[in-house]
TORLONU-93956 format. One record per residue (C-alpha): x, y, z; residue in one letter. Coordinates in steps of 0.02 Angstrom, whole numbers, plus 50000, padded with zeros to 5 digits. Last residue first. Layout:
N
XYZA ...
END
This chain:
274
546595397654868X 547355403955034X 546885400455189X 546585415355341X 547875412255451X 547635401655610X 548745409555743X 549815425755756X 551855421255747X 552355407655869X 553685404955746X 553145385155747X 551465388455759X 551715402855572X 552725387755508X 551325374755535X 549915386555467X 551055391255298X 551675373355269X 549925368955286X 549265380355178X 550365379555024X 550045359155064X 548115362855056X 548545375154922X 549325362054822X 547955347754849X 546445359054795X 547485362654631X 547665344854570X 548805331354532X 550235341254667X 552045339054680X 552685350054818X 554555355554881X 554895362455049X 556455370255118X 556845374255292X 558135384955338X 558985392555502X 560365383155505X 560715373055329X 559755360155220X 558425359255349X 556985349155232X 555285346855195X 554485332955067X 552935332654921X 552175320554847X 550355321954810X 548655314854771X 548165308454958X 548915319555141X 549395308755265X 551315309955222X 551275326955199X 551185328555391X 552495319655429X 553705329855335X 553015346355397X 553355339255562X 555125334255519X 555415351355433X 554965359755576X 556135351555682X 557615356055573X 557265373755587X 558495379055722X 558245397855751X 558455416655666X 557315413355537X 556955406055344X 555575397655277X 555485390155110X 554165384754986X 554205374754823X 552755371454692X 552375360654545X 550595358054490X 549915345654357X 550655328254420X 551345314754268X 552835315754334X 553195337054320X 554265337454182X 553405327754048X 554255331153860X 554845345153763X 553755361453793X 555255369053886X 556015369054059X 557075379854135X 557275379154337X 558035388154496X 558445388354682X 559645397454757X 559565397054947X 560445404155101X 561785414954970X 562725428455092X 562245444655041X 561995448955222X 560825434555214X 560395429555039X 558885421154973X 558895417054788X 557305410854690X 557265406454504X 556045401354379X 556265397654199X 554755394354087X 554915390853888X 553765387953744X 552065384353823X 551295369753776X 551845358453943X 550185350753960X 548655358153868X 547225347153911X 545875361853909X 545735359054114X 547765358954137X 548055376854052X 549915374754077X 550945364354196X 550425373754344X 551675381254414X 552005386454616X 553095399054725X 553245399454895X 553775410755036X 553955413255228X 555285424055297X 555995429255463X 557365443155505X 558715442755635X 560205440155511X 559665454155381X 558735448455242X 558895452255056X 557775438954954X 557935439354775X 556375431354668X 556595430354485X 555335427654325X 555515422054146X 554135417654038X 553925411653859X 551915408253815X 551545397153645X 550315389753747X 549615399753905X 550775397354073X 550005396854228X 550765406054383X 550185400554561X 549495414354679X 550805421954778X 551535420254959X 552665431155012X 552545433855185X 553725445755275X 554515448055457X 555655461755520X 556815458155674X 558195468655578X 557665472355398X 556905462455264X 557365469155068X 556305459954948X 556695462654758X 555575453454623X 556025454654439X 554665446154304X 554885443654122X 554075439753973X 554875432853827X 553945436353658X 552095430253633X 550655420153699X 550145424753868X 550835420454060X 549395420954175X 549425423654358X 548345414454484X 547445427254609X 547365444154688X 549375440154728X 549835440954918X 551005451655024X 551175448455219X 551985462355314X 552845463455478X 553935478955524X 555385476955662X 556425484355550X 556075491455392X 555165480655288X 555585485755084X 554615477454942X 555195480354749X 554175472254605X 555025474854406X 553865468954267X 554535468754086X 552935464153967X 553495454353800X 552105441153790X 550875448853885X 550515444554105X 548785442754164X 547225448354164X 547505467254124X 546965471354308X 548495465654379X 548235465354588X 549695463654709X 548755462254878X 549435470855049X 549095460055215X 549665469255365X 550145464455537X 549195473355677X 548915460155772X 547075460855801X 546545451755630X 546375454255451X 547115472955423X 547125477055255X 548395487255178X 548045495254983X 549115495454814X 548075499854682X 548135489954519X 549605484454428X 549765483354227X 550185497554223X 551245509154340X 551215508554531X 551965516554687X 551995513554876X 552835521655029X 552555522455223X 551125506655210X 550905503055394X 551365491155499X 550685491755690X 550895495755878X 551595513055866X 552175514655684X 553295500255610X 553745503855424X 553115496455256X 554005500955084X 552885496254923X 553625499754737X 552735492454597X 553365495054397X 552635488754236X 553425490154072X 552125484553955X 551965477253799X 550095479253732X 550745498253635X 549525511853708X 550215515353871X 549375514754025X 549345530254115X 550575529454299X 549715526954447X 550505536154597X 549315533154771X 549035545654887X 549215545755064X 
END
């Protein structure tokens, strides 16, 4: 199969598009469909253990995302597929007019999907704008997060971007689930005093509300954070992380990941992310 890649073009704003479909074929996911145009990289399945579940990586070799780039992500499972998408690492948001991010997810019947990408930091003088819709069917499972770092913390640079606003919706049968969004500006302290802001949610076909009460617990003996879990509704549990530093929110991203992945008796001990 052959991968499109559209040519770069010559003015820094860039309208970047990535299509991936994945589709159940004897006992594994495969990639069926995929496309990219600058600024993402190949699109490519790896397989990291015997279950035949694939992890696909959204890389941007540019560095990051330019002030005024329009980004557009679509992900299709067909049913009974599994996939788990990552990001090659944390995003950037650059100096310069709005930038903006659309993400589409469509999860079929009994299909599963991980979304779980890097954290975004956002460069002074930076405005960024990104979305997350979730279409599932009623049988389907997700897991997903999303995290901020309030700006470039290790040159000091605390809330010095212009604007970020952030918003996930998760519908089922185009029924809202969740809708979860935020705008804040350079103006003042938004995250306490902590450095890293994330939230997570899983969603399936079963009673949640005891995973959220061992997630729960389990922040609780963790140092340097605050974070809590959730059921707000049947078949949902929400998580939402304060971290001081970055080793603390990927060893909540993690555990929320690991417990949820038990809990779904999905395939064991994941590979961490960081």
């Amino acid at each position: 199969m052959r991968l499109e890649v559209a040519p770069m073009m010559a003015s820094q704003k860039q309208r970047g598009r990535l299509r991936v479909a994945f589709e159940r074929r004897g006992g594994r996911t495969v990639l069926a469909r995929k496309f990219a145009s600058a600024p993402f990289g190949a699109v490519r399945a790896h397989y990291p253990d015997e279950f035949g579940m694939p992890e696909v990586q959204i890389t941007n070799p540019s560095g990051g995302i330019l002030g005024g780039d329009d980004l557009d992500v679509e992900v299709e499972l067909a049913a009974t597929s599994r996939a788990t998408v990552l990001t090659q690492a944390a995003n950037k948001a650059y100096r310069g007019e709005e930038s903006v991010q659309r993400a589409e997810f469509r999860v079929e019947e009994d299909a599963v999907l991980e979304y779980l990408p890097h954290h975004l930091i956002p460069h002074p003088k930076s405005s960024y704008r990104q979305s997350n819709q979730f279409h599932l069917d009623p049988t389907a499972t997700l897991i997903t997060w999303d995290a901020y770092a309030a700006g470039r913390i290790a040159r000091s640079e605390r809330f010095s971007f212009d604007a970020l606003h952030a918003e996930t919706t998760i519908l089922r049968e185009g029924i809202p689930e969740a809708i979860d969004a935020f705008h804040i500006t350079h103006d003042g302290e938004h995250f306490g005093g902590y450095s890293y802001l994330a939230s997570a949610y899983i969603v399936a076909p079963r009673d949640l509300a005891p995973l959220a009460e061992i997630l729960h617990e389990a922040f609780e003996a963790v140092p340097g954070v605050r974070a809590s879990a959730s059921s707000p509704g049947p078949g949902l549990c929400a998580v939402r992380i304060l971290a001081g530093n970055v080793n603390g929110l990927y060893k909540l991203l993690n555990l929320t990941r690991e417990s949820a992945r038990s809990f779904l008796d999905m395939s064991p001990d994941p590979r961490p992310i960081s």
